[in-house]
N, C-alpha and C positions, 0 to 999 in steps of 0.2 A: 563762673558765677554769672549772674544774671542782677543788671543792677535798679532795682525796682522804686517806683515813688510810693510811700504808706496813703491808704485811702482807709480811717477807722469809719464804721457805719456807727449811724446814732445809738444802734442798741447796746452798744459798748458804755454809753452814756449811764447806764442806772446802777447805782450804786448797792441798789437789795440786794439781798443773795436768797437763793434757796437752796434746796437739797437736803439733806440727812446726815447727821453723824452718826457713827456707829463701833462696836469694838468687836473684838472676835478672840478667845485663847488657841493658843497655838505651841501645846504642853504645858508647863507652865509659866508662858509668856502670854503678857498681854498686849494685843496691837489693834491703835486703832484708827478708821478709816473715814473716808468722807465721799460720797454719792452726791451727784449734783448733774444740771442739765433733764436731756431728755426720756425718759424712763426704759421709753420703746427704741430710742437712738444707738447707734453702732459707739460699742465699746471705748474706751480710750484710757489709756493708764497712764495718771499725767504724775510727771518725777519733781518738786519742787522744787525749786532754788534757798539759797541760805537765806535763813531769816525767814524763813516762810514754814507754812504745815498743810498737810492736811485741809486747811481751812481754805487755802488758795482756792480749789475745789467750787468754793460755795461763793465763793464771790465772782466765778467765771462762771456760773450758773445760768445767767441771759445767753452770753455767746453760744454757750454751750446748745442750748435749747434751740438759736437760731440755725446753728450748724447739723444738727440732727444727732448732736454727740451726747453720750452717755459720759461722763468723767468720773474718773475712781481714782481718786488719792491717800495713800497709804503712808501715817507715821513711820517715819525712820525708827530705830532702834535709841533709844534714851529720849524722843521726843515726848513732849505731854506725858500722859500718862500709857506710853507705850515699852514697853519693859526695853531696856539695854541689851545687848549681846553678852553672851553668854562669857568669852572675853574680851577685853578692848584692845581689840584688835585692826587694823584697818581692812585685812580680809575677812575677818569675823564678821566685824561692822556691816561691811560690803553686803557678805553673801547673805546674813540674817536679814537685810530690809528686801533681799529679792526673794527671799525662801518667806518673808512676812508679805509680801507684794500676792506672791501667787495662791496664798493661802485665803487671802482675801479673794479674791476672784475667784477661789473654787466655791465658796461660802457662799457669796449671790449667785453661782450657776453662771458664771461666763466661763463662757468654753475657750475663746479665741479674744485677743482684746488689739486695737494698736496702741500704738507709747507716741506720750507727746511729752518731752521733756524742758526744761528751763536751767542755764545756765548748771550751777552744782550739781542740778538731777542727771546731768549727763552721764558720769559714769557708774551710776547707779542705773541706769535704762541701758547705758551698753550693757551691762553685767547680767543683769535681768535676760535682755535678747542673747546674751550665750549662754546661761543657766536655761531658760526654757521658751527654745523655741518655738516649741507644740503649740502655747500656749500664744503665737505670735499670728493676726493677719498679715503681717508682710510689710505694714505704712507701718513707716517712722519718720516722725519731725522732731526736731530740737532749735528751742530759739537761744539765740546769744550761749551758744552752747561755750560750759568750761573746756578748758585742755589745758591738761596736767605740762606745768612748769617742768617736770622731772624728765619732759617727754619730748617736748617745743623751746627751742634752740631761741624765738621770738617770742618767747614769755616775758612778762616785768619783771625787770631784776628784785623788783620787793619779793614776787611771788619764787622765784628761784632762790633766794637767800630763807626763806621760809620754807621749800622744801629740802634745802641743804643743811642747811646750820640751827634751825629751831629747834628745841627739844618737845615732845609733845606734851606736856605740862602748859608750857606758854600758847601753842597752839591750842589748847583749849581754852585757854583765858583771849587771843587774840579772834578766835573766833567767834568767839561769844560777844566780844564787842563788835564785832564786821556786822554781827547777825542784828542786832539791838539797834546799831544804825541805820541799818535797813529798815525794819519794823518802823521810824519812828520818822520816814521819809514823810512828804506832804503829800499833795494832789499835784500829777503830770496834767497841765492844762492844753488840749491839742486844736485850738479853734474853741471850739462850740462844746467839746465833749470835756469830761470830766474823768480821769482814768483815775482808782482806787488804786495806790501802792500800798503795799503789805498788810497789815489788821489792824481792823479798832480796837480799841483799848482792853476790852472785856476779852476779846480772841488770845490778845497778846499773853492776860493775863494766866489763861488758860491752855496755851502752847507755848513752850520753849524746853530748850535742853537739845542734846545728843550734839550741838554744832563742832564741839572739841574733835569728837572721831569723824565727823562729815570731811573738817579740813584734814585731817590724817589721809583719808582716802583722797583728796583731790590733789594734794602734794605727791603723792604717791605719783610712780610711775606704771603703769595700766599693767604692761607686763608682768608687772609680781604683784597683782592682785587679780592675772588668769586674764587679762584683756584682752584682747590683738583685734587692734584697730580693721586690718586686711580680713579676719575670719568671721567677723559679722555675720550673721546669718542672711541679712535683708538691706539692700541699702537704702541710705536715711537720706532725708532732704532738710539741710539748716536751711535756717534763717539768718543773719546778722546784720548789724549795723554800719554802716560805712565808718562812722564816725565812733567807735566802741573804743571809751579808755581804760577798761576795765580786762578785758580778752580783745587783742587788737584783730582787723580783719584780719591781716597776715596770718595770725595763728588759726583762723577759722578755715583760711586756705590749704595750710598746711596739714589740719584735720582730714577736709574735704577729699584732699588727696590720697591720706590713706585708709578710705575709707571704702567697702565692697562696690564693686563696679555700678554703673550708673545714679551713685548716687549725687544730689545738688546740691551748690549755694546760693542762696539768692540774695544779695548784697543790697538792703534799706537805703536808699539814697536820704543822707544827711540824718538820720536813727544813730542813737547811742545805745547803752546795753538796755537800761530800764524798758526804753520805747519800744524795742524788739520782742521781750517780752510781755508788754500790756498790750501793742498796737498786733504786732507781728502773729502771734498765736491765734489771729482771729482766722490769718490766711492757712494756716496750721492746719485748725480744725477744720474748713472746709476741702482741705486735698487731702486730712486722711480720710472722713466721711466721706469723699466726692460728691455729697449735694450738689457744692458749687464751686467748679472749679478756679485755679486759680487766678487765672484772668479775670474773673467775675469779680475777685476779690480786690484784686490790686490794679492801679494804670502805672502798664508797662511804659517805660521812657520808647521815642519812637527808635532810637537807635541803642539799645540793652547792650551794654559791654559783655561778653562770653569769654570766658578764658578757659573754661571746664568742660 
């Protein structure tokens, strides 16, 4: 890992959003999706975190734009008004948001996209890059990426006793409040800038749902929902935070490790989980885009720890 100091650019500062919503059927489901950024920009199929939707999309719309990134985010299955899987299932769950992920992309005519994912969205982006490769340029990032307690020896014992002993009844009610708290966070104040967590009010009112089977599938252990960390198709470069009490570094180490050859970690000097992904995704989008690489984006400490 590589241990970096956050440098956010002012453009992170505006709170607008732009972009598009949109929905698409997909037999008779309905799923629907959110376009944002640069129009003419290199694809990017971004996985969102719990408590989040589709909207995330529209409110990273500046970064988006400065990065040269196109961003395409896709309801999960029971989210908003986006039809549930067919059974509730945590493979079901799974495969229906990547079989709804690609069906969207074939609808606006991307051929090829990279995945940029956020904490939950991780194993729903690994899952996606081994369901359809074709459909992959090769960059993958993930900020403050989850890893399944079921899997990681250095998980929180809440999160191990949750995918041990909860029944999934309560995990859908436990989830649903994770997600609610999140939504209902304030403003991360960084200096001068002003970072948006989660959605205003109206957003809120208008997305929620499916978080019950979201946590089904992140308790789960990867392998019996078809995972395997080592057969990746492409290897990915995290992000995380030094200080992360939510997914400790350790476990993002432990990820890193088995994850397809060359891929990175880049360890936030003094970043928690939040700030990894408001601050961190800005350095995200410029190394899958390559606009601007990442040195451009971040000041490296002058002696960077490497352990990777």
């Amino acid at each position: 890992r590589t241990l970096l100091r956050l440098e956010p650019s002012v453009a992170m500062a505006s709170k607008r959003s732009g972009g598009v919503l949109g929905a698409i059927k997909v037999g008779e489901r309905n799923v629907e999706f959110a376009v944002s950024g640069d129009a003419d920009g290199e694809s990017v199929l971004l996985f969102y975190p719990l408590g989040s939707s589709r909207r995330l999309a529209l409110l990273l719309d500046g970064p988006a734009r400065s990065a040269g990134a196109r961003l395409i985010c896709v309801n999960r299955p029971g989210m908003g008004s986006t039809s549930p899987a067919s059974i509730s299932e945590a493979s079901e769950h799974l495969d229906t948001a990547c079989s709804d992920a690609a069906a969207c992309l074939k609808s606006l005519g991307i051929e090829r996209s990279s995945v940029l994912f956020f904490c939950a969205g991780a194993p729903f982006a690994f899952a996606f890059c081994s369901h359809f490769p074709h459909l992959l340029t090769g960059r993958i990032a993930g900020c403050s990426s989850w890893v399944s307690p079921a899997d990681c020896s250095d998980a929180r014992l809440f999160y191990k006793l949750g995918a041990n002993f909860l029944p999934s009844s309560l995990l859908t009610v436990a989830a649903g409040f994770l997600a609610n708290c999140f939504r209902s966070l304030g403003d991360f104040d960084s200096g001068d800038v002003a970072l948006p967590i989660g959605m205003d009010e109206e957003a809120l009112e208008e997305e929620a749902g499916g978080e019950g089977e979201d946590a089904t599938v992140l308790l789960s252990p990867m392998k019996s929902l078809g995972i395997s960390y080592e057969n990746l198709p492409f290897p990915i470069t995290l992000y995380h935070g030094e200080k992360d009490e939510t997914v400790s570094l350790t476990c993002a180490e432990w990820l890193c490790d088995r994850l397809p050859e060359d891929s990175r970690l880049y360890c936030m000097s003094g970043a928690g989980h939040s700030e990894v992904m408001l601050v961190g995704f800005e350095a995200a989008l410029g190394e899958l885009c390559r606009e601007k690489s990442l040195l451009q984006r971040l000041e490296i400490f002058e002696n960077p720890v490497c352990v990777h």
